[in-house]
C-alpha beads as a LAMMPS data file, in Angstrom:
LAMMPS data file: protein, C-alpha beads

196 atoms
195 bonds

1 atom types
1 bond types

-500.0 500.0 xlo xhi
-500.0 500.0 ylo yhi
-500.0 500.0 zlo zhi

Masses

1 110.0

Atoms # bond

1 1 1 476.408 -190.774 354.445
2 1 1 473.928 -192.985 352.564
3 1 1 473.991 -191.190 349.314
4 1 1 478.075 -191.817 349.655
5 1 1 477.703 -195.859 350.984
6 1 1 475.704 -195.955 347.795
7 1 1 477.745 -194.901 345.679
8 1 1 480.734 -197.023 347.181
9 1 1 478.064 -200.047 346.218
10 1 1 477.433 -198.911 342.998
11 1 1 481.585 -198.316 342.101
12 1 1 482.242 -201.468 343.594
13 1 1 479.099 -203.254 341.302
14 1 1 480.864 -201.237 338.630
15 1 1 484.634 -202.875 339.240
16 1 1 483.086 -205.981 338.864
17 1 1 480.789 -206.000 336.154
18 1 1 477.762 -205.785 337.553
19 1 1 476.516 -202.628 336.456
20 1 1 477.359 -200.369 333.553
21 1 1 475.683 -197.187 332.868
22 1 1 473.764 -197.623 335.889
23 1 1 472.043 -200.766 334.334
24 1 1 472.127 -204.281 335.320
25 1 1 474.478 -206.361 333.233
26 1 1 473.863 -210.341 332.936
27 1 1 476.186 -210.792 335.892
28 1 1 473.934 -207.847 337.839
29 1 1 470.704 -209.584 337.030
30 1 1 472.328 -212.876 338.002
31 1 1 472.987 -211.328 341.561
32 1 1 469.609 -209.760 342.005
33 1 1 468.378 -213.369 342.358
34 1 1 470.508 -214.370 344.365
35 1 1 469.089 -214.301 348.448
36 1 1 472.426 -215.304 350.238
37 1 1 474.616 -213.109 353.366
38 1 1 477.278 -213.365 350.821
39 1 1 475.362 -212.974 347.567
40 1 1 478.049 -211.133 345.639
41 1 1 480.348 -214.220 346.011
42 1 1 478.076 -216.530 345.073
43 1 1 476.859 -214.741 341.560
44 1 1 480.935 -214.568 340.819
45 1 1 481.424 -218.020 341.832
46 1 1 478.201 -219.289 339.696
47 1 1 479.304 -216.440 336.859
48 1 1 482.920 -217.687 336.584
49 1 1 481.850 -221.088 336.351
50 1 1 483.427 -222.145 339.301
51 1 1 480.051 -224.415 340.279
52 1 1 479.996 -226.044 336.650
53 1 1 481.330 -229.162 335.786
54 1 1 480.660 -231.151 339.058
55 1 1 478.608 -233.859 339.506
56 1 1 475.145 -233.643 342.222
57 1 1 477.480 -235.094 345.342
58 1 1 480.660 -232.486 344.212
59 1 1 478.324 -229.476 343.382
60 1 1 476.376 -229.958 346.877
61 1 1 479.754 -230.338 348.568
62 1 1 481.004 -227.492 347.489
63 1 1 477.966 -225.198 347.934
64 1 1 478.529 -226.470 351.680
65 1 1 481.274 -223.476 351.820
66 1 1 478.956 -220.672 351.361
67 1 1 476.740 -222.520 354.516
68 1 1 478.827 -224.189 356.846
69 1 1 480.484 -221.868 359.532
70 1 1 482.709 -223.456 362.284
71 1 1 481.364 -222.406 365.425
72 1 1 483.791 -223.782 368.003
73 1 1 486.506 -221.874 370.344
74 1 1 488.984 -225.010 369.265
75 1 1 490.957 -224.056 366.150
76 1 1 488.906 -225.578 363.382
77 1 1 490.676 -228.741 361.716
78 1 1 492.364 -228.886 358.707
79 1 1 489.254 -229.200 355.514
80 1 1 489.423 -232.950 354.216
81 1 1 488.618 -232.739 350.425
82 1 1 486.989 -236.134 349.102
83 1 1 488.725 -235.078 345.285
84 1 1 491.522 -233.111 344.341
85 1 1 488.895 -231.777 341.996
86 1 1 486.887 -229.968 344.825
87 1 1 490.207 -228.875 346.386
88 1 1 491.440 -226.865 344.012
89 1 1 487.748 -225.032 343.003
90 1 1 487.502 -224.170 346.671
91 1 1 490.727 -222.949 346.754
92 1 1 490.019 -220.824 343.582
93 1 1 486.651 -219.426 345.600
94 1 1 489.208 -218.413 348.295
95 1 1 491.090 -216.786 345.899
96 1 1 487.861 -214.959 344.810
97 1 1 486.924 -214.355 348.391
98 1 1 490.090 -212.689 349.550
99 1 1 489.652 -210.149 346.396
100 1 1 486.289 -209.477 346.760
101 1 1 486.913 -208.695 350.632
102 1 1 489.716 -206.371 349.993
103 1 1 487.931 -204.643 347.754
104 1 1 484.746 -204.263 350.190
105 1 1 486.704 -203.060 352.791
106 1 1 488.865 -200.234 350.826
107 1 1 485.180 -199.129 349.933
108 1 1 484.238 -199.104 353.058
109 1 1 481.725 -201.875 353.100
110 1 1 482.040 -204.893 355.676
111 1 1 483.554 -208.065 353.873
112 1 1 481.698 -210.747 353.302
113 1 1 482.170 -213.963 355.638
114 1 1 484.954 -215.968 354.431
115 1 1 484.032 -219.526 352.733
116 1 1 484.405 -222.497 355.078
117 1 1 484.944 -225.919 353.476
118 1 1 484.973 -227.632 356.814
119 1 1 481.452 -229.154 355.696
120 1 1 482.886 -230.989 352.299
121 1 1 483.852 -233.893 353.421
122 1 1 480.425 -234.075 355.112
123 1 1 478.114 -233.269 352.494
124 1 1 479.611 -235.364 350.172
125 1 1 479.227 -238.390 352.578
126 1 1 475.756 -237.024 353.266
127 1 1 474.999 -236.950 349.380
128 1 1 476.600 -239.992 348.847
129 1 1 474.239 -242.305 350.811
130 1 1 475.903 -242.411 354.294
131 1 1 473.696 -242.689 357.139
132 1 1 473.547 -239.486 359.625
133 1 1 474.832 -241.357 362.485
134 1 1 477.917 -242.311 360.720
135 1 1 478.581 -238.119 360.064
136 1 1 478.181 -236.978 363.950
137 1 1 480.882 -235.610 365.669
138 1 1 481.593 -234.063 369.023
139 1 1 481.246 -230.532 367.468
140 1 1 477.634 -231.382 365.313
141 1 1 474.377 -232.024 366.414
142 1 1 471.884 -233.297 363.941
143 1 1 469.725 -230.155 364.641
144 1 1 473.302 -228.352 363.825
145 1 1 473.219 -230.788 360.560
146 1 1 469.787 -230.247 359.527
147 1 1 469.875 -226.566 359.803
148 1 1 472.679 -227.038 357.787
149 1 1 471.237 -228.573 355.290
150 1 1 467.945 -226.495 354.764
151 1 1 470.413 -224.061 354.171
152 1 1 472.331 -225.782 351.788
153 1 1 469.128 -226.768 349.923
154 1 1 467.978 -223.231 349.434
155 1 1 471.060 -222.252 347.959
156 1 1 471.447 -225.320 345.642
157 1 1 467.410 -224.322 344.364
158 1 1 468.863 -220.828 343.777
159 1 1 471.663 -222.198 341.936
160 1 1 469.111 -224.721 340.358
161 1 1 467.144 -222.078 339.097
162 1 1 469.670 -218.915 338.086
163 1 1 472.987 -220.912 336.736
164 1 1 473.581 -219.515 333.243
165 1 1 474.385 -223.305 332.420
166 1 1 471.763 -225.358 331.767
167 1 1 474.051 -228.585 332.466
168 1 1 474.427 -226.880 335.894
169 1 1 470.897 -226.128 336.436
170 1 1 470.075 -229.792 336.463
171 1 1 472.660 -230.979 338.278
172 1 1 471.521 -228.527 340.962
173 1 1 468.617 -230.130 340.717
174 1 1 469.638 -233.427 341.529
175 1 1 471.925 -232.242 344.350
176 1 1 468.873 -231.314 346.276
177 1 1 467.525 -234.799 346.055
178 1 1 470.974 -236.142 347.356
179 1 1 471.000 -234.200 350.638
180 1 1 466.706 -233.955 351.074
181 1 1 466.645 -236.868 352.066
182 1 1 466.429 -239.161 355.884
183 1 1 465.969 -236.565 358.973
184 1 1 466.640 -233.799 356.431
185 1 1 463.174 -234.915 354.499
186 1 1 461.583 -235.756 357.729
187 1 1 462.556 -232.363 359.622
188 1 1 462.023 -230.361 356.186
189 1 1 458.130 -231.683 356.057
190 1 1 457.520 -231.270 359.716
191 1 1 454.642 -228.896 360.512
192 1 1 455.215 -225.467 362.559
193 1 1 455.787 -225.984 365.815
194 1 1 457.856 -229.245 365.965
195 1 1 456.225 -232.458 365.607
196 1 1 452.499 -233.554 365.469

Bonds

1 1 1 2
2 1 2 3
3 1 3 4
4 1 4 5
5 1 5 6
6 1 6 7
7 1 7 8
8 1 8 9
9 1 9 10
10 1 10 11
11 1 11 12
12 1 12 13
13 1 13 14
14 1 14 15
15 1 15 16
16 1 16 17
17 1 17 18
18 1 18 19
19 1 19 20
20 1 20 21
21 1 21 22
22 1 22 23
23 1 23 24
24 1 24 25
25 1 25 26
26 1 26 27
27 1 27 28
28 1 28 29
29 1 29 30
30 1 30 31
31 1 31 32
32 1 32 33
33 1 33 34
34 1 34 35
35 1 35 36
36 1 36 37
37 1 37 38
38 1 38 39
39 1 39 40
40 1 40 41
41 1 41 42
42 1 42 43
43 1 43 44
44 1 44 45
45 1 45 46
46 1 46 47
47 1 47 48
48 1 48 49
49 1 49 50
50 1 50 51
51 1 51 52
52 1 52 53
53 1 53 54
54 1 54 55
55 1 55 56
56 1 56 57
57 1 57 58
58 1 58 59
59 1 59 60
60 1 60 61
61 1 61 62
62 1 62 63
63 1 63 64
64 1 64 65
65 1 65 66
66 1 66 67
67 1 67 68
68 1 68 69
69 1 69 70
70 1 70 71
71 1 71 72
72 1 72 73
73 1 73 74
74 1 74 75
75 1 75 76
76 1 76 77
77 1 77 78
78 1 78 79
79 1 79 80
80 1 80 81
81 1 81 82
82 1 82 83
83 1 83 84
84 1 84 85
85 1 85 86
86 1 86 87
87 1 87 88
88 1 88 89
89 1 89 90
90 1 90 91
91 1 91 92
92 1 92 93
93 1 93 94
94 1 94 95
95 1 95 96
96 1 96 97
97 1 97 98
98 1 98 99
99 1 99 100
100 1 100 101
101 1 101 102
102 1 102 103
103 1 103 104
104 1 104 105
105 1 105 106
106 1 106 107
107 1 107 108
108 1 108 109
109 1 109 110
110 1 110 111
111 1 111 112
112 1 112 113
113 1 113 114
114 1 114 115
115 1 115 116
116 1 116 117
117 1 117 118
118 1 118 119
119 1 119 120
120 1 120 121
121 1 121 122
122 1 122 123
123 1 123 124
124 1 124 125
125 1 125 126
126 1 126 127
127 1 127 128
128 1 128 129
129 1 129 130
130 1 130 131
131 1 131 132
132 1 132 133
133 1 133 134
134 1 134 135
135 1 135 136
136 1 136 137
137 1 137 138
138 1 138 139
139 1 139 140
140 1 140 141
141 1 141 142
142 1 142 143
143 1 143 144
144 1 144 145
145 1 145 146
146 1 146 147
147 1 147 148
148 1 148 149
149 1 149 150
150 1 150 151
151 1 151 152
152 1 152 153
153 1 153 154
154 1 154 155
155 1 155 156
156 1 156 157
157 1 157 158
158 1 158 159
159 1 159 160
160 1 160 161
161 1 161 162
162 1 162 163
163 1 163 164
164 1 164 165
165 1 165 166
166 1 166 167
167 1 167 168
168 1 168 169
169 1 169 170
170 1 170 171
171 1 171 172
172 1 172 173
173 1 173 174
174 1 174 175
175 1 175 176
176 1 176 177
177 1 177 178
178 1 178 179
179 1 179 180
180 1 180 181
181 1 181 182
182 1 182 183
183 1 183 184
184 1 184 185
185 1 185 186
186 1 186 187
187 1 187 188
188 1 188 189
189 1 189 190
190 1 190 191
191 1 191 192
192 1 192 193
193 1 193 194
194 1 194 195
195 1 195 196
């Protein structure tokens, strides 16, 4: 059984240019750096050059998707989309998602955890300048929002650090500065064990 899930890994790593002759490509080497539950769509996403482009508040918006989960029993609401720019590259990572799922699950791998751009809107404001109060909702708590955050920080460093683009790279770069900031600084500094 595991010799055969490997080899469903390795034909699937195959499909999509990851591997060839049972060496890592540039794509394969790209993912191998990449520490994320759904690492595979985040090396196509960064490989197809979906995350260049952007500016700092865009990029760390749209990073948000591979973070952000909606947690609620209420249907979630509609995504709100601060440019029609972001819109359409998140709808092109759906696009990539729904592949790459399809193609997990006819090798009998469990898909990867669709992208949720329900945090856009909110990362963008975050990045943007607006105070935390103003982004609270019924539905997030600023320990939700910070938690959040670290998350999308260590994903933006990965990004910051792995992007093929250079141009990318540093925008990364400065997208981590944009949401470490205010309780996100504060909470990210704190010692183990809550505060002093």
């Amino acid at each position: 059984v595991v010799s055969r899930r490997f080899d469903d890994v390795v034909s699937l790593l195959e499909r999509w240019e990851y591997v060839a002759n049972w060496q890592l490509t540039p794509r394969g080497t790209l993912l191998s750096r990449v520490f994320h539950e759904s690492d595979l769509l985040v090396a196509e996403t960064i490989a197809t050059k979906l995350l260049d482009g952007l500016d700092p508040t865009s990029l760390a918006a749209l990073c948000s998707v591979f973070v952000y989960e909606y947690r609620s029993p209420d249907p979630a609401p509609d995504p709100r989309f601060p440019s029609s720019q972001l819109r359409s590259r998140f709808r092109q990572i759906e696009v990539l998602s729904k592949r790459l799922q399809r193609e997990e699950a006819a090798a009998g791998l469990t898909p990867h955890r669709a992208p949720d751009a329900g945090y856009v809107e909110t990362v963008a404001k975050w990045a943007g300048g607006s105070e935390l109060a103003d982004l609270l909702d019924d539905d997030t708590t600023p320990g939700d929002f910070v938690r959040t955050m670290k998350q999308l920080i260590d994903l933006l460093r990965q990004v910051a650090q792995h992007a093929p683009d250079e141009v990318t790279r540093s925008v990364a770069d400065n997208a981590v500065d944009r949401v470490l900031r205010g309780v996100v600084l504060s909470a990210s500094s704190m010692p183990i064990g809550g505060a002093a």
